[in-house]
C-alpha positions in Angstrom: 93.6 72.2 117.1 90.5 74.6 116.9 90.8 77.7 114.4 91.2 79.8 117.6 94.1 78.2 118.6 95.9 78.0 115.0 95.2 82.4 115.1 98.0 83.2 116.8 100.5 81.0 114.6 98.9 82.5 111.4 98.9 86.3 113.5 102.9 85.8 114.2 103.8 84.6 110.9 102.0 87.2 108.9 103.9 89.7 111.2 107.3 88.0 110.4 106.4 88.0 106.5 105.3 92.0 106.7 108.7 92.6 108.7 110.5 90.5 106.2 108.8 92.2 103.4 109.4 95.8 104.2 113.2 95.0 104.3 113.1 93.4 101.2 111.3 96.5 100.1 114.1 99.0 101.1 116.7 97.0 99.7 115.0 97.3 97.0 114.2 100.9 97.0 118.3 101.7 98.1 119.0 99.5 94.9 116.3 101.7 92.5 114.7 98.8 91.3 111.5 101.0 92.0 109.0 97.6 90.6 110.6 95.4 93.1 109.9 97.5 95.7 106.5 98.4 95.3 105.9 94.6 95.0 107.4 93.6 98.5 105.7 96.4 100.2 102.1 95.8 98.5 103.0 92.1 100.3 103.8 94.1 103.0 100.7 95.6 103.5 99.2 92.2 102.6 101.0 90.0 105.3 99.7 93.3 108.0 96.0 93.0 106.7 96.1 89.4 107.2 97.2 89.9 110.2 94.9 92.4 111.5 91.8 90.3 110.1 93.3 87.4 111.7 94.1 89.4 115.3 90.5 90.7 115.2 88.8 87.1 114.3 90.5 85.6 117.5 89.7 88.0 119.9 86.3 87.6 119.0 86.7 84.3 119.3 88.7 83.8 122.3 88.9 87.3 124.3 92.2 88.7 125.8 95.1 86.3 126.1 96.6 87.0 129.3 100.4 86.8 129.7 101.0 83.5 132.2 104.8 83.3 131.8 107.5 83.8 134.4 106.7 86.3 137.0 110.5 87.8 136.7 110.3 88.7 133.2 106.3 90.5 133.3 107.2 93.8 133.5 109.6 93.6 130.4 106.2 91.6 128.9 104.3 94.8 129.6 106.9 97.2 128.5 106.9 95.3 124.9 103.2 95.4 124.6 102.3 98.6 125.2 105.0 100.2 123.0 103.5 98.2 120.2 100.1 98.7 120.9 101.1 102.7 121.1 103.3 102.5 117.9 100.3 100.0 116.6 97.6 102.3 116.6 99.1 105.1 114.2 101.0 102.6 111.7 98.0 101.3 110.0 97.4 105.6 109.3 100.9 105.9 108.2 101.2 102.9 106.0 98.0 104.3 104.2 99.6 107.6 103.7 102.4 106.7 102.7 100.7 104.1 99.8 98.2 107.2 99.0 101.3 109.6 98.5 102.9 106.7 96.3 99.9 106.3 94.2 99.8 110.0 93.8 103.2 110.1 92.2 104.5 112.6 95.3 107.8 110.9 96.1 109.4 113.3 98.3 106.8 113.3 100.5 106.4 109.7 100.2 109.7 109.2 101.2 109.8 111.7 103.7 106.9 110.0 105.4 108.7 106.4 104.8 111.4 107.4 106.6 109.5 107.2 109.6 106.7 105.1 108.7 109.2 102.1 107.9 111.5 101.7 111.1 107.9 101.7 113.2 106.0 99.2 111.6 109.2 97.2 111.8 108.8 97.4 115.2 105.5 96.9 115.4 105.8 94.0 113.4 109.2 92.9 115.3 107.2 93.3 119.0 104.0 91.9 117.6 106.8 88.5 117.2 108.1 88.6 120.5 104.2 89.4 122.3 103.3 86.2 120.7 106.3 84.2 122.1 105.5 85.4 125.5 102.0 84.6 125.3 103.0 81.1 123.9 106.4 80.6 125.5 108.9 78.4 124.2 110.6 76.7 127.2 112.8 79.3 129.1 109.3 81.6 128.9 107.7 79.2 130.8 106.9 78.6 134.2 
């Protein structure tokens, strides 16, 4: 297996570990165990660097991976992928707002800007999951 073809593995997991991650991170948060919490979303962040670096490296690599899987179920392909290439392109911004208001010590803005910040980069992260199993289907994706 080329380091193309091991991309998207790497890409999907480090999408599942920022997802897992940011829930860990608001239990945390719910639970005031404020150190904890910063510690799972600086991983976080982490896993969804990775994961962008990685993203970038294979297209570079390889192009656009177009979806081959069962003709029936394309249009709820398409529907997945472009909410989370929408939602996508403003959660890298939000993420680093929400860090800079953090670091800055302004909490109720921070958490104002959480509130919203967190449930879409779970999705993004979530849908970034489920684009990568229609790309590389398990067995009912397939033809």
């Amino acid at each position: 297996m080329t380091f193309a073809e091991i991309l998207p593995h790497f890409n999907a997991s480090m999408n599942a570990t920022s997802a897992v991650c940011v829930l860990i991170g608001v239990y945390f948060v719910r639970r005031k165990n404020l150190e904890a919490h910063k510690r799972m979303m600086l991983a976080a962040v982490a896993a969804s660097t990775l994961f962008l670096i990685g993203y970038l490296t294979r297209h570079a690599l390889t192009g656009t991976t177009h979806y081959a899987g069962r003709p029936e179920l394309e249009i709820v392909y398409l529907s997945i992928l472009y909410s989370h290439m929408a939602l996508a392109a403003v959660t890298a911004p939000l993420v680093i707002r929400v860090l800079f208001l953090a670091t800055r010590e302004r909490i109720e803005e921070h958490k104002r800007l959480a509130r919203w910040t967190v449930p879409i980069w779970l999705y993004v992260s979530i849908t970034g999951i489920v684009v990568y199993r229609f790309l590389y289907p398990l067995p009912f994706f397939s033809h």
